[in-house]
C-alpha positions in Angstrom: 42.8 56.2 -31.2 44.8 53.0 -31.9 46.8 51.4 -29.6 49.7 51.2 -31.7 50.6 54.4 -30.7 50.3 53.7 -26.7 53.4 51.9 -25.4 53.9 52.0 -21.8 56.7 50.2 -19.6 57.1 50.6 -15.6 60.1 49.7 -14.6 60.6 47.9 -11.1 62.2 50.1 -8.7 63.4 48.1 -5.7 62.2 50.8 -3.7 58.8 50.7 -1.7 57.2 54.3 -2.2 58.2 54.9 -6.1 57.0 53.6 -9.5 58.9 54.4 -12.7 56.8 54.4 -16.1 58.5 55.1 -19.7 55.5 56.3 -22.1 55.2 56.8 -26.0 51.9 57.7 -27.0 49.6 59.6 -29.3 46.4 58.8 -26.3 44.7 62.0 -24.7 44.5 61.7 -20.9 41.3 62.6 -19.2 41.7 65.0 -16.1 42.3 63.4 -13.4 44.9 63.4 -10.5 47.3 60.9 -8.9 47.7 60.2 -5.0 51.8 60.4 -5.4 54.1 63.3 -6.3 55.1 63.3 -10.4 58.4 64.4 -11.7 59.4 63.3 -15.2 61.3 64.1 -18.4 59.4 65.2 -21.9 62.2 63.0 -24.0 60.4 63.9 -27.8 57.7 65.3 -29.2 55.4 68.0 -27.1 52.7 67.7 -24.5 49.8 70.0 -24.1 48.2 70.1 -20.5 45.3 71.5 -18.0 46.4 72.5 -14.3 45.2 74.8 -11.7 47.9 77.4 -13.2 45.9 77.1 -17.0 47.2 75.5 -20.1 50.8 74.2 -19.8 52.9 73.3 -22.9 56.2 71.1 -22.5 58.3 69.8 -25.0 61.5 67.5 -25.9 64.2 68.1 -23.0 61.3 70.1 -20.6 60.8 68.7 -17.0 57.2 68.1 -15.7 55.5 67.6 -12.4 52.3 66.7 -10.6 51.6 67.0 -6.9 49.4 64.9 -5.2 45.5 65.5 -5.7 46.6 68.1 -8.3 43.4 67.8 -11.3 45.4 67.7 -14.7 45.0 66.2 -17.9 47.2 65.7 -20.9 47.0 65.6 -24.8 50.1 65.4 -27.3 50.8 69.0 -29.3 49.1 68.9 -32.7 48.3 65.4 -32.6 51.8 63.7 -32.7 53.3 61.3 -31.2 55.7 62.1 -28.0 57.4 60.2 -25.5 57.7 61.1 -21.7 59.4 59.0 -18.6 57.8 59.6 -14.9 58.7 59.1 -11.9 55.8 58.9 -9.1 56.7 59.2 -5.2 54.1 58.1 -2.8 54.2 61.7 -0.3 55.7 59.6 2.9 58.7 59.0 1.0 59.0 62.6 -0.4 58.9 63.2 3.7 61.6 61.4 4.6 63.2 62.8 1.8 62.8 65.9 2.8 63.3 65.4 6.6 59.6 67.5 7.1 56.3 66.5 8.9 54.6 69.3 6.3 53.2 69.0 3.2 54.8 70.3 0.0 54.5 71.1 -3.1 56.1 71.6 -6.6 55.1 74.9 -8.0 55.6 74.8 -11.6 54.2 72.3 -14.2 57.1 72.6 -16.3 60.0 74.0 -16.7 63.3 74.0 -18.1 66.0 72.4 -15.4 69.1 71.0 -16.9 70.1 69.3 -13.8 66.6 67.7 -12.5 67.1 66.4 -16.7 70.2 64.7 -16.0 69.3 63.1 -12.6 66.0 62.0 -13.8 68.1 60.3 -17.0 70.5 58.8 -14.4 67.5 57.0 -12.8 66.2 55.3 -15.7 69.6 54.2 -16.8 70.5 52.9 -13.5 66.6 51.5 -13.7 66.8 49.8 -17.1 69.7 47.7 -15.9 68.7 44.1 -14.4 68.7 43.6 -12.1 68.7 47.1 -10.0 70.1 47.7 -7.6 68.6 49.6 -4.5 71.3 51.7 -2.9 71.6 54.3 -6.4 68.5 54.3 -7.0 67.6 55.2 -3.1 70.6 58.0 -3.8 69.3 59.2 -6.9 65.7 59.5 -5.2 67.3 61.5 -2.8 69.1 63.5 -5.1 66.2 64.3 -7.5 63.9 65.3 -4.0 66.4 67.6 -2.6 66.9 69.2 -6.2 63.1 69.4 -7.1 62.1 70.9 -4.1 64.8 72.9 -2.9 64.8 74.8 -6.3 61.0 74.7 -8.0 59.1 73.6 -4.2 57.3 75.4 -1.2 56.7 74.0 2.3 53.5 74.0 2.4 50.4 73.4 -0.1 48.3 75.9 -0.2 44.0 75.7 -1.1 45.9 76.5 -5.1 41.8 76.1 -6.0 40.2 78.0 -3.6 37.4 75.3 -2.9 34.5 76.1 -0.8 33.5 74.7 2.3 30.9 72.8 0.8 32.5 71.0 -2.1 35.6 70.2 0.3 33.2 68.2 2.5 31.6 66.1 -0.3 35.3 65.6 -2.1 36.2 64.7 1.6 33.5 61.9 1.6 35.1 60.4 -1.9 38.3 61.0 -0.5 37.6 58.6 2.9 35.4 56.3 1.2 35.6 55.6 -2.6 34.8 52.0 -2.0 31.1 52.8 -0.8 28.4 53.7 -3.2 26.8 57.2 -3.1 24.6 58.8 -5.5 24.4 62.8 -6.6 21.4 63.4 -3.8 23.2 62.1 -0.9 26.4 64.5 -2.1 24.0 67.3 -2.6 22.6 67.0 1.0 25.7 66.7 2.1 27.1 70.1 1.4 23.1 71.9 1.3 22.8 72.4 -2.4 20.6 70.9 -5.6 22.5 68.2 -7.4 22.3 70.8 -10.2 23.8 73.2 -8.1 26.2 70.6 -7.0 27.5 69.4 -9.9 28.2 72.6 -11.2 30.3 73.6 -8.0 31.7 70.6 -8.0 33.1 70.6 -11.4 34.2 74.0 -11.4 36.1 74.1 -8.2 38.0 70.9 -9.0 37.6 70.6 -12.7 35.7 67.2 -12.8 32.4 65.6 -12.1 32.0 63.7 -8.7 31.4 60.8 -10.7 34.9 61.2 -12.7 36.8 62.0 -9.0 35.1 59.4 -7.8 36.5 56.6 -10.5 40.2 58.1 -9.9 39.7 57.8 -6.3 38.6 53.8 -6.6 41.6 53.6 -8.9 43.8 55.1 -6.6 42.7 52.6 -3.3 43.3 50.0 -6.2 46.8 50.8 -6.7 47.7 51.0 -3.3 46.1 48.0 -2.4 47.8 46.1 -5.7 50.7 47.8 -4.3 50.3 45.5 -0.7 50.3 42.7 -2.4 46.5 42.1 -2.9 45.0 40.0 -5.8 43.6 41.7 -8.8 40.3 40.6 -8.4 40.3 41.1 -4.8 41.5 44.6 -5.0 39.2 45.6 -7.5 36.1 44.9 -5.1 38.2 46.4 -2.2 38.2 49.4 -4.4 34.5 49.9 -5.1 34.7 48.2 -8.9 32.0 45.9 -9.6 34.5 43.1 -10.9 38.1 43.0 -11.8 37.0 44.4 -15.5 35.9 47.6 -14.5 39.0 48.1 -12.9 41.2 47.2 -15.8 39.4 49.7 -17.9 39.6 52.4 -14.9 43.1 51.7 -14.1 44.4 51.5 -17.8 42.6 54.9 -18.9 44.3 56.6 -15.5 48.1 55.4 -15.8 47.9 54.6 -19.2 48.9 50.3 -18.4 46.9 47.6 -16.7 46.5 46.8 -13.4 48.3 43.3 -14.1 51.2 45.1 -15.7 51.9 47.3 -12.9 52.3 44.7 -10.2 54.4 43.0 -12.4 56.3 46.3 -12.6 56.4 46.1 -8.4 58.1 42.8 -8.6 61.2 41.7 -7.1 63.9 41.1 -10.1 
């Protein structure tokens, strides 16, 4: 794979609580989830996915989603090229959004919603003029919300993977502290099993190795604490990263752009 094909932009949003990315790219996208709601716009080409619902195909003019924690990863359709613009909301947002204490969650993958298309094409327009401004794009947020989950969203999440008791208390201990080391025993003695055993539960039940959740935790704490302000180098060892690196190369295989590119994306225009 060549970079030539991977061109990335995040647009700055004004708005604390939402990033904006604009993609074209031939790359394949490990699993992996995000901490923020996803709603974007498939604008050419196809995209071929895994989530918790199976294999999910979207093309040119179909909407697609993400909920928070939600394992998925993502390959263009016979190889080509396409191009896809997403929106990410961090979940308190989507709350005040939605005027509700609970969590929610978008129920479909992908699907076919003319309106969601236009708003979502309203947004980047508004977005790709300089500078932007924050009242319509805090009404278009609104509007997009209200549509997404009003017409395609539940109030609350429910256990979509069925994970045991046991693997929920080890992902609970990534979840809380990605930053701290832990090797495959500890986890194992943590929820009573072999690290054989483990690793096998573990990947089945939430489609990826501890290792691999573990990374896209780190990378997570990383972009929230980029978000705050932090230095590169300093989030990267807040995060669990040996040096600043290892977080580029985390960070870049995740959202597809560097870490350095998406606080300049966070920027004031």
């Amino acid at each position: 794979m060549t970079e030539e094909c991977h061109h990335v932009t995040a647009l700055p949003t004004g708005l604390d609580g939402l990033v904006a990315m604009s993609l074209t790219s031939c790359r394949t996208f490990p699993r992996h989830a995000h901490d923020q709601y996803g709603v974007g716009l498939i604008v050419s080409g196809g995209h071929r996915s895994w989530s918790g619902v199976g294999r999910v195909d979207a093309v040119a003019g179909n909407i697609i989603t993400v909920n928070p924690g939600e394992m998925h990863d993502g390959a263009p359709m016979a190889g080509t090229l396409r191009g896809w613009c997403m929106l990410y909301f961090d979940p308190t947002l989507v709350r005040q959004v939605l005027d509700n204490d609970d969590d929610a969650e978008l129920t479909r993958p992908a699907l076919d919603d003319p309106l969601l298309k236009v708003l979502i094409r309203q947004m980047f327009g508004r977005l790709m003029t300089a500078p932007a401004e924050r009242l319509p794009v805090d009404e278009l947020s609104c509007q997009l919300l209200g549509a997404a989950f009003s017409r395609h969203g539940s109030r609350t999440v429910p256990d979509r993977q069925g994970i045991p008791g046991t693997i929920a208390r080890v992902r609970q201990r990534l979840d809380d502290a990605p930053q701290l080391p832990v090797s495959l025993s500890e986890l194992a003695e943590m929820a009573g099993l072999s690290r054989y055993q483990l690793l096998r539960s573990f990947s089945r039940a939430l489609g990826t190795t501890p290792h691999a959740y573990l990374l896209q935790r780190r990378v997570q704490k990383a972009r929230s604490l980029i978000a705050s302000g932090q230095a590169l180098s300093q989030a990267a060892l807040a995060a669990g990263f040996a040096d600043q690196s290892h977080m580029s190369r985390a960070f870049n295989r995740q959202f597809g752009l560097s870490p350095g590119r998406y606080r300049r994306a966070l920027a004031p225009t």
